[in-house]
C-alpha positions in Angstrom: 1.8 -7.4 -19.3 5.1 -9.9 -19.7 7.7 -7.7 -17.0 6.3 -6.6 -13.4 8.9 -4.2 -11.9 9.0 -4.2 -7.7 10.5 -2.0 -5.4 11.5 -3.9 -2.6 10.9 -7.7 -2.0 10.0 -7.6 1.8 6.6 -9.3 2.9 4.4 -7.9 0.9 6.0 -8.0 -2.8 6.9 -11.9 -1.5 3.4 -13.1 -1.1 2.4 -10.8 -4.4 4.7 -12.2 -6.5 3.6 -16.1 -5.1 0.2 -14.8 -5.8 0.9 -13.9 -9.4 2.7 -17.1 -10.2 -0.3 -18.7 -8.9 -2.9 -17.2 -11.4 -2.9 -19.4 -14.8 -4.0 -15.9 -17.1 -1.2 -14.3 -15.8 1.3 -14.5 -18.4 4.2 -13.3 -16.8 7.5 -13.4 -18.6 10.1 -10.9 -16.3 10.1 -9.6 -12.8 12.5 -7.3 -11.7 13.2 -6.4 -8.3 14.8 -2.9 -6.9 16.6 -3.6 -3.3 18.8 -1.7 -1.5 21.2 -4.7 -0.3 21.8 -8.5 -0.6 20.7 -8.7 -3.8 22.0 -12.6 -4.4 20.2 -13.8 -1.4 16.9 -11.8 -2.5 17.5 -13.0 -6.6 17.3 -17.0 -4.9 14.4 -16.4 -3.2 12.6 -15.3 -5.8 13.9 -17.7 -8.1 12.5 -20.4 -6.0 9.1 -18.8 -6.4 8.9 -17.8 -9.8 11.1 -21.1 -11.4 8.3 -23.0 -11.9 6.5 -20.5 -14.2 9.6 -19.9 -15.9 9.5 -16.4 -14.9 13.5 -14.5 -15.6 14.5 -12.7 -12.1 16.4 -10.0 -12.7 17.5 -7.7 -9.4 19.3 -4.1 -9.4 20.5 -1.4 -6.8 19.7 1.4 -8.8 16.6 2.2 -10.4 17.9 4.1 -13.7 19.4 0.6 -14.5 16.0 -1.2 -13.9 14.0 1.3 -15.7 16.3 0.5 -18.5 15.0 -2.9 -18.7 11.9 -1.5 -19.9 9.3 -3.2 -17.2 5.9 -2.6 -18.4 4.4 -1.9 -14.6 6.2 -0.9 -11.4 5.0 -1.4 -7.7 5.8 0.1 -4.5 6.4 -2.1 -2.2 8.9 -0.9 0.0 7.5 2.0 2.3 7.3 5.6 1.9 10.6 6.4 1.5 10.9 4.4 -1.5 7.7 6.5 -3.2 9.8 9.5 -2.5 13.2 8.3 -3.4 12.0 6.7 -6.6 8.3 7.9 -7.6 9.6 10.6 -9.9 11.7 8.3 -12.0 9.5 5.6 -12.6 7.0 8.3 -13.6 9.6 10.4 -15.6 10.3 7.3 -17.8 6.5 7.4 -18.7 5.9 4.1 -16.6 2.5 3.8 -14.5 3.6 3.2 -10.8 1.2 1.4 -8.1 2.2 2.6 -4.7 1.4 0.4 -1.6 2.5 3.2 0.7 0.0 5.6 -0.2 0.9 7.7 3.3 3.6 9.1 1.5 1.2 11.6 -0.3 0.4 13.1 3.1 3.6 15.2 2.1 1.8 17.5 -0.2 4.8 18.6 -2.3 5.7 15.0 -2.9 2.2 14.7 -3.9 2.0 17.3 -6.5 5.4 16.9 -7.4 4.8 13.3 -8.4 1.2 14.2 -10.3 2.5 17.1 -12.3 5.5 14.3 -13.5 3.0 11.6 -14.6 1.1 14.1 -16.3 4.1 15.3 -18.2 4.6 11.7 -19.3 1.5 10.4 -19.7 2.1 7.8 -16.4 -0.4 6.7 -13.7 -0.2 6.9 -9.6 -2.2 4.2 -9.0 -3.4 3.6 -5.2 -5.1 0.0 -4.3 -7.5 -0.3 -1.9 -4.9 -1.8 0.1 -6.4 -3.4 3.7 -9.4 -1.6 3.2 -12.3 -2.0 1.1 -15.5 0.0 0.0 -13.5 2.0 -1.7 -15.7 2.7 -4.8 -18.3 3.4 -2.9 -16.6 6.3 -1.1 -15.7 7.9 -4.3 -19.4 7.5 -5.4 -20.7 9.2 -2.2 -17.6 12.0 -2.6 -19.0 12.9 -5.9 -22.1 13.5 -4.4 -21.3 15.0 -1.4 -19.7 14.0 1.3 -20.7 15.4 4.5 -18.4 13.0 7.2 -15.4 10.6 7.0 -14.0 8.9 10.5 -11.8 6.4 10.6 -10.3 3.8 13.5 -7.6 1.8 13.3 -7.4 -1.3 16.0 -3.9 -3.8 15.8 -2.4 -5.7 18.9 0.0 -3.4 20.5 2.8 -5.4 18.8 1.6 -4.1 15.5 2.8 -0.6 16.9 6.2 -1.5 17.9 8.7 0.7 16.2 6.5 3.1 15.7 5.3 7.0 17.8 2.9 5.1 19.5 5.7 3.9 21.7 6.2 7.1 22.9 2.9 7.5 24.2 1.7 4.5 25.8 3.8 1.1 27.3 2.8 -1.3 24.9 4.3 -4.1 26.4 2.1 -3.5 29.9 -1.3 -2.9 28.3 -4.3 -4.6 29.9 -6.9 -3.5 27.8 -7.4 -1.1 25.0 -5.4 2.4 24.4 -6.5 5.2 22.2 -3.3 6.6 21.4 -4.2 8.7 18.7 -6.8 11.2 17.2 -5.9 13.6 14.2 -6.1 13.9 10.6 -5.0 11.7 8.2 -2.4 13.2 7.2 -1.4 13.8 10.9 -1.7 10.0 11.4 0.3 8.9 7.9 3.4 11.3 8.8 3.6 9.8 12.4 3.0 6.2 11.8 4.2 6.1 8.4 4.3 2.2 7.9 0.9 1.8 9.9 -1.9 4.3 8.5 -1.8 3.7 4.5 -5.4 2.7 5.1 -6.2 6.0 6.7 -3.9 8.2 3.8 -6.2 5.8 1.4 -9.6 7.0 2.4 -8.8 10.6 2.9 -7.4 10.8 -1.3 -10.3 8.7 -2.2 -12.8 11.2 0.0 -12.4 14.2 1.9 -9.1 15.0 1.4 -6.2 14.4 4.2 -7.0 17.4 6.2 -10.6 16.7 6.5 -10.8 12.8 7.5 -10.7 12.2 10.9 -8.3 9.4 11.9 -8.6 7.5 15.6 -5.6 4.6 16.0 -6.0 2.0 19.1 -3.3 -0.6 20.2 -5.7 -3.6 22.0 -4.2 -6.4 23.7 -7.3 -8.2 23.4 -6.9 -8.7 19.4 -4.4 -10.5 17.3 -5.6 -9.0 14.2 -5.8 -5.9 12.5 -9.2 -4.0 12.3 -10.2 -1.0 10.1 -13.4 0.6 10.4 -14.4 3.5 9.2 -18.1 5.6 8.6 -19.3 7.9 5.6 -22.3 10.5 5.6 -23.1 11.7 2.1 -25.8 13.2 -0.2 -26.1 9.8 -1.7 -25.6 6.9 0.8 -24.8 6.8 4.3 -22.6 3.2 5.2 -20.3 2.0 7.4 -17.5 -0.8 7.0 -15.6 -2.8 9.4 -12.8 -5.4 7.6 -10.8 -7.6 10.1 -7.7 -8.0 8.3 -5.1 -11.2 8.9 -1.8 -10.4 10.0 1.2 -11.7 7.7 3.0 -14.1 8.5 6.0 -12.4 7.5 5.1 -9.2 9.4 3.2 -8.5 11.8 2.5 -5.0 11.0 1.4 -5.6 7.5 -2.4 -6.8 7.0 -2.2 -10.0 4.3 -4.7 -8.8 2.2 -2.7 -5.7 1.2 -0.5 -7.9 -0.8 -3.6 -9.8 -2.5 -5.0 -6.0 -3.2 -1.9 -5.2 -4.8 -2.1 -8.4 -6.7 -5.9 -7.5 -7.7 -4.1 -4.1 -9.1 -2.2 -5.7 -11.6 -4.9 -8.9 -13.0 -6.6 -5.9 -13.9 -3.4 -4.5 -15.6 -3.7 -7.3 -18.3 -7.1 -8.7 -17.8 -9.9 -8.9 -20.5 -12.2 -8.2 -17.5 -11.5 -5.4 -14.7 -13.5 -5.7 -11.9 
């Protein structure tokens, strides 16, 4: 793969796109960037990181003019607008698309809207693991059988700000921890859409969105972000708890999403995929 494609160029697709230029395999020839503003300021900064690898930076407003330059890959990276705004174009050109927002399929028309395109074309919706992990062997134990899925999300009540869960607890004056919400997944993605990828993420790779059971908890005792989450299935019972670091960038964005998303494409032009 010689041109990435991005949709946005916020935290994440920043510290992707350093991650990239880091990897010596990665060969890297084009990166293209889809932004809704200040394109000249955005094109510099990631000039400066792509420069030494002598990768081109091209950037573009509208998507029809960056789909014409032909990238080979395109990733989400902008929030769950963006998959809705621009999924069926990127799939419509016949061009695989890796969404980070993967809340955005909550919306169930989007969702088959956007898999009957890619079938047309002959595209893929690709979902990382994102911030959580264990992913592989919740398909495993779906396949088999899945007779449970819960899952709890735990950030520092800044992590929430901007968000619903404003509405229903006072952040700033919290002494210890708040349960603010329990629903579905596809309850929790629609409400916090910027906050519960992980929880969208598990559902489409278990249960389904209706069926996983989402808790969300804003602690003023961490500084991190903590996803845990437990499976009961014909073929293995497990449970997984990943303590994720907080970008630096953002605070409501766990670090290792970017370095999933990064872990997405290696395996785009790898001669091993693991």
């Amino acid at each position: 793969m010689q041109h990435l494609a991005l949709i946005g160029f916020g935290a994440i697709a920043r510290t992707l796109v350093a991650t990239l230029c880091d990897q010596p395999d990665m060969r890297l020839r084009k990166l293209s960037l889809l932004v809704r503003s200040t394109p000249d300021e955005l094109r510099r900064a990631a000039a400066e990181i792509c420069a030494p690898r002598d990768i081109e930076v091209q950037v573009f407003t509208d998507i029809a003019q960056m789909l014409a330059a032909r990238p080979d890959l395109v990733v989400e990276c902008a929030g769950q607008k963006a998959v809705a705004d621009h999924g069926a174009a990127v799939l419509g050109a016949g061009v695989d698309l890796v969404t980070a927002s993967v809340g955005a399929f909550a919306d169930q028309a989007l969702f088959d809207r956007l898999k009957e395109t890619a079938a047309g074309r002959g595209a893929r919706i690709i979902l990382p693991a994102g911030a959580i992990g264990g992913i592989d062997a919740l398909v495993a134990a779906r396949l088999s059988g899945l007779n449970e899925l819960s899952y709890t999300g735990r950030k520092p009540p800044g992590g929430w700000k901007g968000t619903d869960a404003e509405s229903r607890v006072d952040l700033d004056a919290l002494t210890e921890e708040a349960v603010f919400f329990e629903g579905t997944a596809r309850e929790a993605a629609m409400r916090f859409p910027k906050n519960a990828n992980v929880a969208a993420t598990l559902a489409l790779a278990g249960p389904g969105m209706d069926e996983t059971r989402v808790r969300l908890i804003a602690d003023p005792a961490t500084t991190e972000n903590t996803h845990e989450y437990q499976v009961r299935s014909q073929a293995v019972d497990y449970s997984m708890r990943l303590v994720g670091k907080v970008s630096p960038l953002n605070p409501k964005t766990s670090l290792s999403t970017a370095y999933s998303l990064a872990r997405t494409v290696l395996n785009r032009s790898g001669a091993i995929i693991i």
